[in-house]
N, C-alpha and C positions, 0 to 999 in steps of 0.2 A: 504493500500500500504506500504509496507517494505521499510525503509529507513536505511541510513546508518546504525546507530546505530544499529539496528537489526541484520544487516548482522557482526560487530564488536563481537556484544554479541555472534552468530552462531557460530563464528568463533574463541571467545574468544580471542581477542586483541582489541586494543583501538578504538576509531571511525577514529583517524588519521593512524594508521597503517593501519588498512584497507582501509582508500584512497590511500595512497602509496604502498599498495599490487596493486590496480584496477587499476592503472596506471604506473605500471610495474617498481616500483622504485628497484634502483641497490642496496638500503639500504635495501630493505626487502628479507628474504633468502626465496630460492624457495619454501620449505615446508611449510611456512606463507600464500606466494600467493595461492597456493594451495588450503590449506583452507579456504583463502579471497572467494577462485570461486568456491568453490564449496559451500558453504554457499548462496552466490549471485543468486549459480542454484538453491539451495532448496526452496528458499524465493520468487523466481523470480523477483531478484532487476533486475533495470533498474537506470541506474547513470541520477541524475539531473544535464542535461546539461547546463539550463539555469542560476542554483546553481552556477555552476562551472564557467562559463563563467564570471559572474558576480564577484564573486572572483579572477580568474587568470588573465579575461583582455585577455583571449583568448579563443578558440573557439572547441570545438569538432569536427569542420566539413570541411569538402574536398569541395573545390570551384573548377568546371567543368565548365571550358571554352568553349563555343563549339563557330565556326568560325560565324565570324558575316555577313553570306549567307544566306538566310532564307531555298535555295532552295536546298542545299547541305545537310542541317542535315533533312528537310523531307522527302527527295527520299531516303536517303541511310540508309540503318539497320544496316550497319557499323558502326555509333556512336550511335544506341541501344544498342547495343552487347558491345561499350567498356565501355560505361558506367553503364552495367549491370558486367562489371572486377569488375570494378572502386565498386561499391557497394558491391561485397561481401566481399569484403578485410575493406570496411571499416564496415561492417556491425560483421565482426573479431574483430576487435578493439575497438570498441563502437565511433564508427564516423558516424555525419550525414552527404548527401551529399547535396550538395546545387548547381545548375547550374546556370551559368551564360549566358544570350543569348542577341543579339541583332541585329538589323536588318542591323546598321551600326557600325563602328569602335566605333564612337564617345558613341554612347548609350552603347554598351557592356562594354567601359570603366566605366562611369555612374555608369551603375551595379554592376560592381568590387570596383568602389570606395566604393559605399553603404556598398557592404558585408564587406571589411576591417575595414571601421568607424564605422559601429552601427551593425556590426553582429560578430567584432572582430576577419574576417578568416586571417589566417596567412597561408596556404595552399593549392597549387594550381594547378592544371592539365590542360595544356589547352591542346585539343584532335586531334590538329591540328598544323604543320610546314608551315608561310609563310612569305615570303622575306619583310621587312621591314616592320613586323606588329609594328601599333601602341600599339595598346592591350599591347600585350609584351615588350614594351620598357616602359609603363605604370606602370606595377608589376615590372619591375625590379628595378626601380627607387623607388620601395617605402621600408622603412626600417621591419627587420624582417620579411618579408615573404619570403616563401619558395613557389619554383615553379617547376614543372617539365613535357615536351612534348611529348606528343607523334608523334614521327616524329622525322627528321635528321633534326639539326638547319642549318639553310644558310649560317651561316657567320662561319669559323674558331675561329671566338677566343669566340666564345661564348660556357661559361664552364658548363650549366648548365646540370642536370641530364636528359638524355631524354629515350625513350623505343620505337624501333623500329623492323622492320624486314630487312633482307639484305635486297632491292628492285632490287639494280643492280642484284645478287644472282639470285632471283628468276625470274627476265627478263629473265636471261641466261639461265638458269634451265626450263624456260618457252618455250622457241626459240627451245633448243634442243631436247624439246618431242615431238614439236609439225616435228621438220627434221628426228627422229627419225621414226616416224609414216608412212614416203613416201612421206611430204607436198614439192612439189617442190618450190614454192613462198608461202615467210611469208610477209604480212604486218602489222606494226605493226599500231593502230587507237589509238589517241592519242584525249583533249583535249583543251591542255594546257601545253608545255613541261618546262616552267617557274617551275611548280611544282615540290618539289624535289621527288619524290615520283615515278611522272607519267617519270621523267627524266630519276630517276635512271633506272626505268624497261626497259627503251627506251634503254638505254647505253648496259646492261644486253642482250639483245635480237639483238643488232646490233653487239656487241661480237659474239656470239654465230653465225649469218649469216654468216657474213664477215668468220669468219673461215671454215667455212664449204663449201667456194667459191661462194656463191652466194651474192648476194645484196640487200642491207636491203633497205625498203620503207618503207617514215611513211607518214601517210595523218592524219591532223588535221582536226575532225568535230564539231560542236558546243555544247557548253558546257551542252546548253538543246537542246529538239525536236521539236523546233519551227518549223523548216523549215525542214519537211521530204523528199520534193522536193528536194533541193537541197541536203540536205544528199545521197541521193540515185544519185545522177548527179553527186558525190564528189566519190562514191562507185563503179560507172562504169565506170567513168574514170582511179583508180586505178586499176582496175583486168585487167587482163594483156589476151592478145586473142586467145594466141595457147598454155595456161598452164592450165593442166585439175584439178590438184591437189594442190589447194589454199585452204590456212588459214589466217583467220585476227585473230591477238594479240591483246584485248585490254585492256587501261589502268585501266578498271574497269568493273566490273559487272553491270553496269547503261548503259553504253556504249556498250557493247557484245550484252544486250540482243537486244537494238534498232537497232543494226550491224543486227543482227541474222535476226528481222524479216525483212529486207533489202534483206538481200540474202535471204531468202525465196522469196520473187517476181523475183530472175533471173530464169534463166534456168539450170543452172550447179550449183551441190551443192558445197558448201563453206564450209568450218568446220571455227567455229569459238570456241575463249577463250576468258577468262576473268580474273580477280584476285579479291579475297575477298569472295570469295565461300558463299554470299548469300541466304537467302532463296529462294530469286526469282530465281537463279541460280539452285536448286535445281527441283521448279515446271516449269522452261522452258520446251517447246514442240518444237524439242529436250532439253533434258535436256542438262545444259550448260558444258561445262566442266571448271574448275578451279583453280585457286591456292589458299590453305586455309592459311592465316594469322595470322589464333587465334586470330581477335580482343577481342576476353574476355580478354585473356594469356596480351594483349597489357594493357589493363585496370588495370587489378587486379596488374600489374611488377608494373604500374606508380604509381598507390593508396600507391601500399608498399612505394616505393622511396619517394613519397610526404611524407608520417607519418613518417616516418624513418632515412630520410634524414640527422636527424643533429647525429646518430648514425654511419649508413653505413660509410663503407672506403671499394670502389672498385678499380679496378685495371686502370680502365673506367670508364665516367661517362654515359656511354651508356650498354644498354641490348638488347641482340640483343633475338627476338623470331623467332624460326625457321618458315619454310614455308613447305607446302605439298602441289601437285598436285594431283588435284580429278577428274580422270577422268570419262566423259559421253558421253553421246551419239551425243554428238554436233560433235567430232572430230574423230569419229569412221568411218575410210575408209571400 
């Protein structure tokens, strides 16, 4: 196995220069690095992380937070996807990724402690925005670490770096393809409007009605499909009795598809939507129609921002990733 010095000798410069080429120092000139990495590719070095850590007291690796729901990161391939961003950017850099999960506030914190004490992360993404996390008041509070969300933070004066998509944007944008289409009644299916997320789409889409003279509905159903009864007694109460050409908006692809087979048991067909354009979205019967969000694009912006952070000077400390609507056969009049 090829170790530094190897790659120093390849490269003909000292074994220290060639660590400060590998780690992008502003003291080495670019024609150095160069040859630091291209030496690295001949040799097929691989940087000893554990070498380094133990030396610098810090850490090669991105700590992923994901929300401490156990039910939220199983059902949804939306934090598969950012956390496969999240990996190639660091997999660019020579950074390992390290997750952090737990079933409560208190254990995820736990975990985080752990990896700052005895794994040295100073680093961190949590992949998720919500209103008085502990977690997050947790990292903020601790010194040297760097952190950055994916999501719109709650509170105003909080500065930190986050990576999101418009949501209000895409509500709106969402609403008027679907009045575009001929849908005389939109309701929008919500499950939890607290979330900044599912809010802003809600704001987004009740813009977008209101102007267009009609009137927006939202009906809130449960956050899982415990209760398909009642969902469906929640679903025929909102459709409306002498309107033939109704669409439900919903605040996610987990939710659309469960709407969908819902209105598959009425008798008059419903076009329904979703956001987060899914694989499951993809193999629906109909297939669903969507809004795509780039969770990768989300991942890989935060990854950069996390490793980069104490370089970057943006204008914001937000990145906003555009959105696209993917239309299917769900909402095909």
């Amino acid at each position: 196995m090829a170790t530094i010095k190897d790659v120093a000798k390849r490269a003909g410069v000292s074994p220290s220069t060639a660590s400060r080429a590998m780690h992008d120092s502003p003291l080495i000139s670019e024609e150095t690095k160069a040859r630091v990495k291209k030496a690295m590719t001949e040799l097929d070095y691989s940087p000893n992380f554990v070498a380094q850590n133990l030396a610098n007291q810090t850490s090669n690796t991105l700590g992923v937070v994901l929300p401490a729901r156990e039910e939220d990161v199983g059902d949804n391939p939306f934090f598969i996807q950012i956390i496969q961003g999240l990996a190639s950017i660091c997999n660019a850099h020579d950074y390992l990724v390290s997750v952090a999960s737990g079933q409560t506030s208190a254990e995820l914190i736990k975990n985080i402690e752990t990896m700052i004490k005895r794994g040295n992360i100073t680093r961190f993404v949590f992949v998720y925005s919500q209103a008085d996390d502990p977690v997050l008041e947790f990292v903020k509070r601790q010194k040297h670490v760097r952190y950055v969300m994916i999501g719109t933070p709650y509170t105003e004066k909080e500065t930190l770096y986050h990576v999101d998509n418009d949501n209000y944007l895409a509500g709106y944008d969402a609403a008027c393809f679907l009045l575009d289409k001929g849908y005389e009644t939109i309701i929008y299916a919500y499950t939890d409007l607290a979330e900044n997320v599912q809010n802003a789409r809600f704001k987004g889409y009740e813009a977008a009605v209101t102007e267009s003279g009609r009137k927006s509905q939202a009906v809130c159903f449960a956050a899982t499909r415990a209760d398909e009864k009642k969902d469906r007694e929640l679903l025929q109460k909102a459709l409306p009795k002498d309107v033939k050409k109704v669409a439900i908006l919903a605040c996610d692809d987990n939710l659309a598809l469960a709407l969908q087979h819902l209105c598959g048991l009425e008798e008059e067909a419903i076009a329904v939507m979703g956001f987060n354009n899914s694989a499951l979205a993809k193999l629906a019967r109909p297939a669903l129609t969507s809004v795509e969000i780039f969770p990768r694009f989300l991942g890989s912006e935060a990854a950069a921002l996390a490793i980069k952070s104490d370089t970057l000077k943006l204008e914001s400390n937000a990145v906003i990733v555009p959105h696209k609507i993917i239309e299917r056969e769900s909402t095909k009049i």
